[in-house]
PyMOL Python script that loads the backbone (N, CA, C, O; Angstrom):
from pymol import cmd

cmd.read_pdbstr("""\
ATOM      1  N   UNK A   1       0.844  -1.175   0.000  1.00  0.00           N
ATOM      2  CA  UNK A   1       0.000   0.000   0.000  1.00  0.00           C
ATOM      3  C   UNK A   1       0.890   1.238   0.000  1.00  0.00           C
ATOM      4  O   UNK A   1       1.839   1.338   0.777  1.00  0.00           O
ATOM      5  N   UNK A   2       0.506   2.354  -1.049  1.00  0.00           N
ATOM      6  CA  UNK A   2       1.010   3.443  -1.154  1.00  0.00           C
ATOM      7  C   UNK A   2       0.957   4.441  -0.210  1.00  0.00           C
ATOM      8  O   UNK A   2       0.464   5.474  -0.663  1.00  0.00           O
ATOM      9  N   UNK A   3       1.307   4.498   0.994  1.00  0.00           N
ATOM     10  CA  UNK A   3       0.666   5.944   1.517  1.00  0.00           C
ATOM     11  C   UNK A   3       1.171   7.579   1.044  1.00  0.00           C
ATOM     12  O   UNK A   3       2.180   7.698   0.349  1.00  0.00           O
ATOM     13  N   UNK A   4       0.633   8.410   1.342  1.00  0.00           N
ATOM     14  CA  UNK A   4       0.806   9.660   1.481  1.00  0.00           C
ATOM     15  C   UNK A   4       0.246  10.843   2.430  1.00  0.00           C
ATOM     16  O   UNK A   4      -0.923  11.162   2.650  1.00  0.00           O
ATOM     17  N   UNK A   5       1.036  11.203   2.753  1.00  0.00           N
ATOM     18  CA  UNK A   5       0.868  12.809   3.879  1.00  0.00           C
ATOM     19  C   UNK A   5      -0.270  13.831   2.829  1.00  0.00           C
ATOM     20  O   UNK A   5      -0.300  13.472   1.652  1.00  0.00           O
ATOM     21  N   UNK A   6      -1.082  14.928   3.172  1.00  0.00           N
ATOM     22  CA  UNK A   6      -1.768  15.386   2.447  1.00  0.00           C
ATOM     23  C   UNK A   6      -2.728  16.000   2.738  1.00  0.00           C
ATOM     24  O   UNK A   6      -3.367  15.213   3.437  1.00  0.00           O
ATOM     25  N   UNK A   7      -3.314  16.972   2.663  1.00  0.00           N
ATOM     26  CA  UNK A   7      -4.830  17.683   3.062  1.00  0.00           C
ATOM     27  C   UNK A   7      -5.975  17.338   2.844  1.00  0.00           C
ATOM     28  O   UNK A   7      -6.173  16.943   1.695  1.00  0.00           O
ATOM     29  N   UNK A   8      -7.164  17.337   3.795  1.00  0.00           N
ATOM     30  CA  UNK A   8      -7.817  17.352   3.757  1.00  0.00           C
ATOM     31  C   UNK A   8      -8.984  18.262   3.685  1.00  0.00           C
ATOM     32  O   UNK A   8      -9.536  18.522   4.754  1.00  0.00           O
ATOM     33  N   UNK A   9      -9.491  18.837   2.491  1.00  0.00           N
ATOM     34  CA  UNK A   9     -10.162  20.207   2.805  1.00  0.00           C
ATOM     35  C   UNK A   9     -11.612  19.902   3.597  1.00  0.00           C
ATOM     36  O   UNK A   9     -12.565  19.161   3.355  1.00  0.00           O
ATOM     37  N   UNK A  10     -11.357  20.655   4.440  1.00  0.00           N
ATOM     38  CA  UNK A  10     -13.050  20.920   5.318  1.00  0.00           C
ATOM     39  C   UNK A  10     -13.647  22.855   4.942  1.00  0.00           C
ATOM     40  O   UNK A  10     -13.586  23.645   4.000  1.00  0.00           O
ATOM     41  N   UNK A  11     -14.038  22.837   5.970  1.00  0.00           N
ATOM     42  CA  UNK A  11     -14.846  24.564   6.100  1.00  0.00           C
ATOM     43  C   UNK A  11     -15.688  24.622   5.038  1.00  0.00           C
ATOM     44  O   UNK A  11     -15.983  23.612   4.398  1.00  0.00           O
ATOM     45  N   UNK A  12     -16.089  25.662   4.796  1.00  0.00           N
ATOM     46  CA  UNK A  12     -16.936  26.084   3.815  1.00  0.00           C
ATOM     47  C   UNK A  12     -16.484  26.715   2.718  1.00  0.00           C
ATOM     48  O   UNK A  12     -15.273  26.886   2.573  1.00  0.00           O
ATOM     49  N   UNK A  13     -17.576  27.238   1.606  1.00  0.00           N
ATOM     50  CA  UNK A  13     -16.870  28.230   0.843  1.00  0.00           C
ATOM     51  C   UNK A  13     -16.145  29.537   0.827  1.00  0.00           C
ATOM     52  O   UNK A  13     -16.452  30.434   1.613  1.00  0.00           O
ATOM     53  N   UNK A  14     -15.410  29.633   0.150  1.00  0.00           N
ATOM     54  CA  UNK A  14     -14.201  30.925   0.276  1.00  0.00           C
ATOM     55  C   UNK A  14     -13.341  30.930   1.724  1.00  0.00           C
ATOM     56  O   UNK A  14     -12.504  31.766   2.064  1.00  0.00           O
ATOM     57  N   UNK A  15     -13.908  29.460   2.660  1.00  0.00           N
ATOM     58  CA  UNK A  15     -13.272  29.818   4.164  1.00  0.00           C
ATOM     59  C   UNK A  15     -12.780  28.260   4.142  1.00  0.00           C
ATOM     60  O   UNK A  15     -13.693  27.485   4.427  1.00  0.00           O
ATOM     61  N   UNK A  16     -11.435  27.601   3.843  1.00  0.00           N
ATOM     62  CA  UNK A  16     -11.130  26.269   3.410  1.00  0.00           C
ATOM     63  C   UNK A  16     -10.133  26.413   5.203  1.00  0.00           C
ATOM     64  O   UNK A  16      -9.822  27.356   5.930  1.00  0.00           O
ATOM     65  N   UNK A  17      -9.974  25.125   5.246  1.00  0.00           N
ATOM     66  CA  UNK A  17      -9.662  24.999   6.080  1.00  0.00           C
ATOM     67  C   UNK A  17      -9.439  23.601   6.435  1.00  0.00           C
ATOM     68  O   UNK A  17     -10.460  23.061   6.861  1.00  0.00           O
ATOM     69  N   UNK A  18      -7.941  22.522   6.363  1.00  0.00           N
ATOM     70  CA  UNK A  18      -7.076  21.767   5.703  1.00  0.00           C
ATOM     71  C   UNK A  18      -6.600  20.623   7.217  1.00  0.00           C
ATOM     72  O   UNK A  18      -5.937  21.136   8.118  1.00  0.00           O
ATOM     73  N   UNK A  19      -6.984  19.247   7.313  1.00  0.00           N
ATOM     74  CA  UNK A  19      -6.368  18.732   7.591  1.00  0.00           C
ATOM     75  C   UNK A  19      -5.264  17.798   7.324  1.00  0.00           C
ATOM     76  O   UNK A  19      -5.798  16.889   6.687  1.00  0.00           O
ATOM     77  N   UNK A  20      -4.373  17.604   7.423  1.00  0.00           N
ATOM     78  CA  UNK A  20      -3.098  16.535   7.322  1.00  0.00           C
ATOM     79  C   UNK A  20      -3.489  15.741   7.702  1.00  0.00           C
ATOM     80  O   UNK A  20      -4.075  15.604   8.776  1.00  0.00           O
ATOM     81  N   UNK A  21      -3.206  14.829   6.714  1.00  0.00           N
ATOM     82  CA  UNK A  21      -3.554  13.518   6.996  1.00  0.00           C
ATOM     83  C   UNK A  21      -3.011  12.272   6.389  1.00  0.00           C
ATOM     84  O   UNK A  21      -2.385  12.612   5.384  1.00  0.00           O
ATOM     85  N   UNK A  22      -2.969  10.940   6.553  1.00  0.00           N
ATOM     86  CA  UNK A  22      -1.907   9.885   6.348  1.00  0.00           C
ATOM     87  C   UNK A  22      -3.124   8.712   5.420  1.00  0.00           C
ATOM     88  O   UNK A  22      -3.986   7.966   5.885  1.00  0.00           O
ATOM     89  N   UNK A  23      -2.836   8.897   4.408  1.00  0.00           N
ATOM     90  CA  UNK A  23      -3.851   8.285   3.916  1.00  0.00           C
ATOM     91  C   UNK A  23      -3.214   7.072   2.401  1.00  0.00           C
ATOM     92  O   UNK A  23      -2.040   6.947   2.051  1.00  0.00           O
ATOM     93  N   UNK A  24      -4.153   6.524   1.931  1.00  0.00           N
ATOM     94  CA  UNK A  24      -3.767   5.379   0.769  1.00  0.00           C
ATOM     95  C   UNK A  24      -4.000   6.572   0.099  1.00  0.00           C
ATOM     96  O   UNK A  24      -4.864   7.449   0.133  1.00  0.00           O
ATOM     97  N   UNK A  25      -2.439   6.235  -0.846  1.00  0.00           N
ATOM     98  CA  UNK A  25      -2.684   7.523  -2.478  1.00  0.00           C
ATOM     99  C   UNK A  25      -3.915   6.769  -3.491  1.00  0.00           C
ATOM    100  O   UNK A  25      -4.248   7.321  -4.540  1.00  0.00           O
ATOM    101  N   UNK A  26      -4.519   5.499  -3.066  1.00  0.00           N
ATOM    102  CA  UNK A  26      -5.669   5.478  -4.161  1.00  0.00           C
ATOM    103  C   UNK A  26      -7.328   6.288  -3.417  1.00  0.00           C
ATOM    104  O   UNK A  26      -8.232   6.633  -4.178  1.00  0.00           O
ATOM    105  N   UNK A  27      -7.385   6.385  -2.564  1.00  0.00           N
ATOM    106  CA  UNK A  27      -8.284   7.380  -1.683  1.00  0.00           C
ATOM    107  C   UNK A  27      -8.441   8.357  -2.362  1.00  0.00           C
ATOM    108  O   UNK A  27      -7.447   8.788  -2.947  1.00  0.00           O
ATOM    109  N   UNK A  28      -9.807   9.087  -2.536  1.00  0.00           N
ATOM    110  CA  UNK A  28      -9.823  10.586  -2.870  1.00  0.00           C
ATOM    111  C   UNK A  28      -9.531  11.442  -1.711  1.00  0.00           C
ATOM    112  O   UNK A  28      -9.250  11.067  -0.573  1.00  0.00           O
ATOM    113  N   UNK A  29      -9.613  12.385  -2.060  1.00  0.00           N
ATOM    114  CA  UNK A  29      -9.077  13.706  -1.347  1.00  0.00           C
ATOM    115  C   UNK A  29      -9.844  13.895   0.292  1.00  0.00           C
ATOM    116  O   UNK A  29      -9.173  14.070   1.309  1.00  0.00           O
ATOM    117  N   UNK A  30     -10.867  13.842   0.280  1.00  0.00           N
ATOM    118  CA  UNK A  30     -11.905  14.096   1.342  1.00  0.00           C
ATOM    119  C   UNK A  30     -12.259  12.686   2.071  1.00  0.00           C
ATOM    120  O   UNK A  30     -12.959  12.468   3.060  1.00  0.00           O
ATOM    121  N   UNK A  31     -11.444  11.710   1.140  1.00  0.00           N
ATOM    122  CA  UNK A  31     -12.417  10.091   1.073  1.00  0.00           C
ATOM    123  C   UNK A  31     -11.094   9.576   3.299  1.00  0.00           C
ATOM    124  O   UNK A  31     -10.538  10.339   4.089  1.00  0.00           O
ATOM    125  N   UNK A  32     -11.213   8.350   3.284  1.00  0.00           N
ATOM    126  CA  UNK A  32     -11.273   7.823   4.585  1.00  0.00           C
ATOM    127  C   UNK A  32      -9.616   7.958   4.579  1.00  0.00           C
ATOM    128  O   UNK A  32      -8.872   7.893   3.600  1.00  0.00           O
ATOM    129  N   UNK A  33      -9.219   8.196   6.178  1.00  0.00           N
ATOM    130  CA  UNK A  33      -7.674   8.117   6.110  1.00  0.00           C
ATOM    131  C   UNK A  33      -7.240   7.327   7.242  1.00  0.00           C
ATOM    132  O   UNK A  33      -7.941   6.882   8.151  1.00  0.00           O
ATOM    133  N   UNK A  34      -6.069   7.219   7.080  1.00  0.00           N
ATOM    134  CA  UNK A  34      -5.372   6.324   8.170  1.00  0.00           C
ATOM    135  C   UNK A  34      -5.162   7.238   9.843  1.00  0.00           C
ATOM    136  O   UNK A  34      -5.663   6.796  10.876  1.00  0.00           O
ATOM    137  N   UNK A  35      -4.438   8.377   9.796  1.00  0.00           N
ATOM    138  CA  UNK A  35      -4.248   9.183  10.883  1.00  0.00           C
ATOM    139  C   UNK A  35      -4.720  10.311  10.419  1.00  0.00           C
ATOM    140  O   UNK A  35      -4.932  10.516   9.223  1.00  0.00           O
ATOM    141  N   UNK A  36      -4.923  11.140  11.353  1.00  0.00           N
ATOM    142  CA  UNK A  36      -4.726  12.390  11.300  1.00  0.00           C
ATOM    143  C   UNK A  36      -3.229  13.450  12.108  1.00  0.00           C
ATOM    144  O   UNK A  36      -3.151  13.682  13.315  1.00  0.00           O
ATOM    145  N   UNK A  37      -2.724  13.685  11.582  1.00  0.00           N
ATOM    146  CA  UNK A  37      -1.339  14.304  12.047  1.00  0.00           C
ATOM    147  C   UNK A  37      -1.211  15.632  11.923  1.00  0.00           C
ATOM    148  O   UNK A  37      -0.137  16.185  11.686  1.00  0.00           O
ATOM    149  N   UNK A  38      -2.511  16.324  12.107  1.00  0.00           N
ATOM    150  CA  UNK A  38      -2.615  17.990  12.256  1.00  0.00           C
ATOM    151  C   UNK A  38      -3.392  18.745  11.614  1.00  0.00           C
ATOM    152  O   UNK A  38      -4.108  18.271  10.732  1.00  0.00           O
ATOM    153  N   UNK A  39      -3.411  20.210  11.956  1.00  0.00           N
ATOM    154  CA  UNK A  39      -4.497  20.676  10.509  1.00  0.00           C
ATOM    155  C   UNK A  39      -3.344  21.779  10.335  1.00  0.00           C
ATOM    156  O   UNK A  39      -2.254  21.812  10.907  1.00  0.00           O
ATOM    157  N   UNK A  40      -3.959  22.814   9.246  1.00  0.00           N
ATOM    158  CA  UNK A  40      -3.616  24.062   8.499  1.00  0.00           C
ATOM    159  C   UNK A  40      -4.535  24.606   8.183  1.00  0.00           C
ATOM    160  O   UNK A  40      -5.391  24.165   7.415  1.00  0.00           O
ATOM    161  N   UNK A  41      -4.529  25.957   8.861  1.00  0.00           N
ATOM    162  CA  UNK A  41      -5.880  27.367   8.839  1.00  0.00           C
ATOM    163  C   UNK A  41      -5.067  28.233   7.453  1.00  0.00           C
ATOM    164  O   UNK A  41      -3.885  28.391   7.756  1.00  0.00           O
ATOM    165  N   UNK A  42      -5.272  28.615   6.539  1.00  0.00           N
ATOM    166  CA  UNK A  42      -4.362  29.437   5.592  1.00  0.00           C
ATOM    167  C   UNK A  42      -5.107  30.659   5.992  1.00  0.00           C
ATOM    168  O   UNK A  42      -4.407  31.613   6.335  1.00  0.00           O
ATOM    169  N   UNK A  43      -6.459  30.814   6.013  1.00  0.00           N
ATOM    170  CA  UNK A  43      -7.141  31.899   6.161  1.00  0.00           C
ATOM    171  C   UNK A  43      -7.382  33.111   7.507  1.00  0.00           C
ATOM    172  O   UNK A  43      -7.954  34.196   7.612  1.00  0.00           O
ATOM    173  N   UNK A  44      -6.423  32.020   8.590  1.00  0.00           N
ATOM    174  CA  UNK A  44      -6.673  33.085  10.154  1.00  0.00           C
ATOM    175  C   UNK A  44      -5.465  34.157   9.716  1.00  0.00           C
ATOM    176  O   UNK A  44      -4.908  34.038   8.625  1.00  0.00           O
ATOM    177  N   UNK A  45      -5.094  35.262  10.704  1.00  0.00           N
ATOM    178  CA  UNK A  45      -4.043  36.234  10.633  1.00  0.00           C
ATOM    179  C   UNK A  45      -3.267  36.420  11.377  1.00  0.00           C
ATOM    180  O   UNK A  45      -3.423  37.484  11.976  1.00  0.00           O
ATOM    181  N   UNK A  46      -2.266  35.742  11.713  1.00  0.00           N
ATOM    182  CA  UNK A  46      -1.606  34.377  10.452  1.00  0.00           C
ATOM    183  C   UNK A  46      -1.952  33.311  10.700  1.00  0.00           C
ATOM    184  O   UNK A  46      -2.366  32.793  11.737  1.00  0.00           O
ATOM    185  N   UNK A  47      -1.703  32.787   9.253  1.00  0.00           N
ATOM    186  CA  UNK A  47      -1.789  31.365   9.292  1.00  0.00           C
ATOM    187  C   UNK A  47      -1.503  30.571  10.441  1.00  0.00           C
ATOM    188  O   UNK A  47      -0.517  30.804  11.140  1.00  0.00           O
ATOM    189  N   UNK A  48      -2.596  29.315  10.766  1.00  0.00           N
ATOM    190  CA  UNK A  48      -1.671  28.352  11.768  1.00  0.00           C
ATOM    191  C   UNK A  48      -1.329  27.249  11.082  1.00  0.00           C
ATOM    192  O   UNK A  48      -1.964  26.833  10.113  1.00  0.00           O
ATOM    193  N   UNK A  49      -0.671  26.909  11.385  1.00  0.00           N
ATOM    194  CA  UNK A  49      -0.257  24.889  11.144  1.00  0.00           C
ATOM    195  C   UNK A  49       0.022  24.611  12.912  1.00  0.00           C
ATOM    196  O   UNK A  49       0.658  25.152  13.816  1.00  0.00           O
ATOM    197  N   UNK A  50      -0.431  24.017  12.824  1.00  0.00           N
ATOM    198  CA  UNK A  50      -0.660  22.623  13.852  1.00  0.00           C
ATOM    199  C   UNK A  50       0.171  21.256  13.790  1.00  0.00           C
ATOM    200  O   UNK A  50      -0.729  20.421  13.710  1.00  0.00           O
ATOM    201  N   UNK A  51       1.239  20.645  13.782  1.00  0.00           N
ATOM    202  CA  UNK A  51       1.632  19.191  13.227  1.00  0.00           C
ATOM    203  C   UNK A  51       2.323  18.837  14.769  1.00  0.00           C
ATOM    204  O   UNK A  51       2.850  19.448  15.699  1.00  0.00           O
ATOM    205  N   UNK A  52       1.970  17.487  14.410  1.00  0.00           N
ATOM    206  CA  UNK A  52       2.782  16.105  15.445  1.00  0.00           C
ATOM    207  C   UNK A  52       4.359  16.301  14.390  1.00  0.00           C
ATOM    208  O   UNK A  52       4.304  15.642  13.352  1.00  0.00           O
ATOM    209  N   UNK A  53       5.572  17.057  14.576  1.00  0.00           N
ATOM    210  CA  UNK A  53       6.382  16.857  13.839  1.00  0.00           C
ATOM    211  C   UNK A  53       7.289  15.132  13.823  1.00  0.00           C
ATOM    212  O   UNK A  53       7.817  14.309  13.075  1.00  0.00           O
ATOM    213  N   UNK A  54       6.978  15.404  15.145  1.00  0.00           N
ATOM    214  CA  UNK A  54       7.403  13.199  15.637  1.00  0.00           C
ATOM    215  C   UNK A  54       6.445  12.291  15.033  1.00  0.00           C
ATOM    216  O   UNK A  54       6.922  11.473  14.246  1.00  0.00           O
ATOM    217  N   UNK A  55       5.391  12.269  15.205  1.00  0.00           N
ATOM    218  CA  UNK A  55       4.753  11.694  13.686  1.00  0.00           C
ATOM    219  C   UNK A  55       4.642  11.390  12.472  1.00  0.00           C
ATOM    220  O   UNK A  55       4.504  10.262  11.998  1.00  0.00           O
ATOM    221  N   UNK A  56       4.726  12.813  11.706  1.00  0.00           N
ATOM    222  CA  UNK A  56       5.104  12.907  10.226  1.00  0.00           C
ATOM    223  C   UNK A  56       6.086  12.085  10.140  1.00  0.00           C
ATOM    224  O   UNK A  56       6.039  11.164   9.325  1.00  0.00           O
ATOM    225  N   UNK A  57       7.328  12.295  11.097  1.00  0.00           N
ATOM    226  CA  UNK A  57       8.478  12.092  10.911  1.00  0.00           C
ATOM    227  C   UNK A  57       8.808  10.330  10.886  1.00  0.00           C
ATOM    228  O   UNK A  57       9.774   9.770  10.368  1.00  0.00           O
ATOM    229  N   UNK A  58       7.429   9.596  11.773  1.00  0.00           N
ATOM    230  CA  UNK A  58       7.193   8.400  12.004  1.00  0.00           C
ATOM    231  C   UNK A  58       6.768   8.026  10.307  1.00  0.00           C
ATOM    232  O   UNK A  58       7.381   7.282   9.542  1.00  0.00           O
ATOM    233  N   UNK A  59       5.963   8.533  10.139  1.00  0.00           N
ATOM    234  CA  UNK A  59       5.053   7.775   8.778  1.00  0.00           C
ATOM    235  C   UNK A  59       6.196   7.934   8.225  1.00  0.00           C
ATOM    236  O   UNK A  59       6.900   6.927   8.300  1.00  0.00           O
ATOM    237  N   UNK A  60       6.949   9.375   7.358  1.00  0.00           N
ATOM    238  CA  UNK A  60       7.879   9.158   6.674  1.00  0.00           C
ATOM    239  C   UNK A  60       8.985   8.618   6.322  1.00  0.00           C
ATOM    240  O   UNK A  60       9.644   8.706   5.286  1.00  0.00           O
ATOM    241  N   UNK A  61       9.240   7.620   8.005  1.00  0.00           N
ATOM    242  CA  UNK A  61      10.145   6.614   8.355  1.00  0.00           C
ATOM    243  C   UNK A  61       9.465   5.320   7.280  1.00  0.00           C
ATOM    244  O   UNK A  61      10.104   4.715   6.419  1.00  0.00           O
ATOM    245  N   UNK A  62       8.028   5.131   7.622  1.00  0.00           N
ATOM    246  CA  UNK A  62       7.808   4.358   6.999  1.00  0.00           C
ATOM    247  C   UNK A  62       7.254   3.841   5.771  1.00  0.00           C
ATOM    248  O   UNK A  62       6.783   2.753   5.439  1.00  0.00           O
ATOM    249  N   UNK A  63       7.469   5.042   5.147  1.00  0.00           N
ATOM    250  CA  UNK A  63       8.022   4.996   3.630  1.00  0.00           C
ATOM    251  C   UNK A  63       6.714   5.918   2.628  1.00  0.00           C
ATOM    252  O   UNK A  63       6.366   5.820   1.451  1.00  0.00           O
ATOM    253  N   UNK A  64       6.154   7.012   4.052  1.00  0.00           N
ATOM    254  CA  UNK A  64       5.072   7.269   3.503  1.00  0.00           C
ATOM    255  C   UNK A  64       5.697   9.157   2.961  1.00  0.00           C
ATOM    256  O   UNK A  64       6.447   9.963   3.513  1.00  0.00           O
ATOM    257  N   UNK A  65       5.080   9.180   1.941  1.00  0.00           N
ATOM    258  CA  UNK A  65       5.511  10.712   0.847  1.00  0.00           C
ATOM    259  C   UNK A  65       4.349  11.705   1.349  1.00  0.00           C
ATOM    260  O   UNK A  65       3.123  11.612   1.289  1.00  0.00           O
ATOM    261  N   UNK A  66       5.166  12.643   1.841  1.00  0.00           N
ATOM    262  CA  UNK A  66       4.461  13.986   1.494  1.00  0.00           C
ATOM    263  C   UNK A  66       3.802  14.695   0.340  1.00  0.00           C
ATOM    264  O   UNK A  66       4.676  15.052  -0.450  1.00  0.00           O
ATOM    265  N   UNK A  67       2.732  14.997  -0.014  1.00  0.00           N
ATOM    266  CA  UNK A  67       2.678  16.041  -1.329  1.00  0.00           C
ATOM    267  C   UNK A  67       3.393  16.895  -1.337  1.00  0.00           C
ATOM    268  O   UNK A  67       4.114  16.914  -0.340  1.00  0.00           O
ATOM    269  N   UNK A  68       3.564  17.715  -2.073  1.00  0.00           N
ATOM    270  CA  UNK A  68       4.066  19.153  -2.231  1.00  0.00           C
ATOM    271  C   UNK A  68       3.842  20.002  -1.346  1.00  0.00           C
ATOM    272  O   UNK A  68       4.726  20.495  -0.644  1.00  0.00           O
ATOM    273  N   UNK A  69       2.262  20.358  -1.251  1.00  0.00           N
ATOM    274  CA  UNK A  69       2.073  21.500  -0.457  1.00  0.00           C
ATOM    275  C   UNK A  69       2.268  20.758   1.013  1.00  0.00           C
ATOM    276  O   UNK A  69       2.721  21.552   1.837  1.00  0.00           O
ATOM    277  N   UNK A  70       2.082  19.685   1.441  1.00  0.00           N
ATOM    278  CA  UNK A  70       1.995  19.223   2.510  1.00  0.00           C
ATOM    279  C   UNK A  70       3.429  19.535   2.931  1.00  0.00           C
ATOM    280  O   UNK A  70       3.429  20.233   3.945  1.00  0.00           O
ATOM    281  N   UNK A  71       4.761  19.217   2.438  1.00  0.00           N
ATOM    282  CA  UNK A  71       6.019  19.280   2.114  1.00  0.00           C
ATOM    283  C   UNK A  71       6.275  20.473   2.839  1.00  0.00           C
ATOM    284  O   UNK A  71       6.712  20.669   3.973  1.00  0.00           O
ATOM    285  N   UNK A  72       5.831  21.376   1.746  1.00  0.00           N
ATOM    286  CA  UNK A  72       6.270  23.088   2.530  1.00  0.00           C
ATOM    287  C   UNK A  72       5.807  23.335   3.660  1.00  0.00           C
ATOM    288  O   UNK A  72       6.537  23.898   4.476  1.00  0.00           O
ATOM    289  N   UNK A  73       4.426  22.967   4.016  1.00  0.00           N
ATOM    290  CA  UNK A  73       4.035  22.854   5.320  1.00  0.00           C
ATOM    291  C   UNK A  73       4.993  22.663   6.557  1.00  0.00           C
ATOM    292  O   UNK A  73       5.391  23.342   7.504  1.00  0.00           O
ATOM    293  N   UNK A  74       5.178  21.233   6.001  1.00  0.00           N
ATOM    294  CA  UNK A  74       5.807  20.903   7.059  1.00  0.00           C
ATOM    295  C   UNK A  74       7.566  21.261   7.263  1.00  0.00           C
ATOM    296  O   UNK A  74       8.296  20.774   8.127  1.00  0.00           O
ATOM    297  N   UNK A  75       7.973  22.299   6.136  1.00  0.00           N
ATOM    298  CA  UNK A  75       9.047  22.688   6.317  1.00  0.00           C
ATOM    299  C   UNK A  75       9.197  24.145   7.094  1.00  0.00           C
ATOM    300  O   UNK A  75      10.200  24.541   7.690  1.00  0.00           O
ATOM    301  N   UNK A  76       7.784  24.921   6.911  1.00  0.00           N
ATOM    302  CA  UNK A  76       7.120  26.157   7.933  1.00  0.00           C
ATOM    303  C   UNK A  76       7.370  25.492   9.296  1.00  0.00           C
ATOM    304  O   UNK A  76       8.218  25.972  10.048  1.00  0.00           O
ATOM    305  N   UNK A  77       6.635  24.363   9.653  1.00  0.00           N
ATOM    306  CA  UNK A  77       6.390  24.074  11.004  1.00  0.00           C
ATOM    307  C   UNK A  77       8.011  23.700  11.837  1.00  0.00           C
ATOM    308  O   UNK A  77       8.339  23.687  13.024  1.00  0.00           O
ATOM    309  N   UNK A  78       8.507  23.518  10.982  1.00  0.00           N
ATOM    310  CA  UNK A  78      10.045  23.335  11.686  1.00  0.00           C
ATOM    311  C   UNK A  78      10.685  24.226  11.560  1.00  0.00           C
ATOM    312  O   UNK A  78      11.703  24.155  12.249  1.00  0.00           O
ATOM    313  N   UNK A  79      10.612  24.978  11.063  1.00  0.00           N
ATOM    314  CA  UNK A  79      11.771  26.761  10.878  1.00  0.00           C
ATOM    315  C   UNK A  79      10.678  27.457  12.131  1.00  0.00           C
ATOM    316  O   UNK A  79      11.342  27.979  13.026  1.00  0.00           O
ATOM    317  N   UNK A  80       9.350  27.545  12.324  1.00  0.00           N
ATOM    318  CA  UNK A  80       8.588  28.113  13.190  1.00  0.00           C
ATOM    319  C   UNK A  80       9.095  27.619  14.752  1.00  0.00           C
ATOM    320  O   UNK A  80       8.998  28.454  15.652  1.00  0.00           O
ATOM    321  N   UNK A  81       9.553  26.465  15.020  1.00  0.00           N
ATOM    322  CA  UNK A  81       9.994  25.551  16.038  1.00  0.00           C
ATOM    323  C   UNK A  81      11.036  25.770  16.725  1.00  0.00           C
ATOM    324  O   UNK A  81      11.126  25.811  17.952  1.00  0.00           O
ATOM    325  N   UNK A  82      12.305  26.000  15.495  1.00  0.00           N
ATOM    326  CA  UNK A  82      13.370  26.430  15.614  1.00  0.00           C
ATOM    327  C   UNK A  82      13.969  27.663  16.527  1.00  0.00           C
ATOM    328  O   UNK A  82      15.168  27.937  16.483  1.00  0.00           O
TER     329      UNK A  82
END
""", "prot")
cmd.dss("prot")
cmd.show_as("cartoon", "prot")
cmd.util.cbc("prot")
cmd.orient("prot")
């Protein structure tokens, strides 16, 4: 099984609002996931991210890929840490 790190969009219109999450890359976007490992507000002032960075860091041990945007995310949440 393929996994991947990745968002989940919730909220409403024009007000999105994104959980991370550990899911099979054959799953749709919104469809069922394995964990949840944080969310991302893009729209508060400022932005939050939220992440288990020991987590991510678990799945990605075990061989699971970030998307892209999930990626940068989680490269914010560790310079923010720092």
């Amino acid at each position: 099984m393929a996994t991947v790190i990745r968002l989940q969009r919730g909220g409403r219109i024009k007000r999105p609002f994104y959980s991370v999450v550990v899911t099979d890359s054959r799953n749709p976007r919104d469809g069922a996931f394995i964990e949840k490992v944080g969310y991302y507000d893009p729209c508060s002032q400022p932005e939050v991210i939220n992440l288990d960075l020991a987590l991510v860091q678990a799945w990605q041990d075990k061989g699971a890929q970030a998307s892209d945007r999930v990626a940068s995310i989680i490269a914010k949440a560790k310079a923010s840490n720092n």
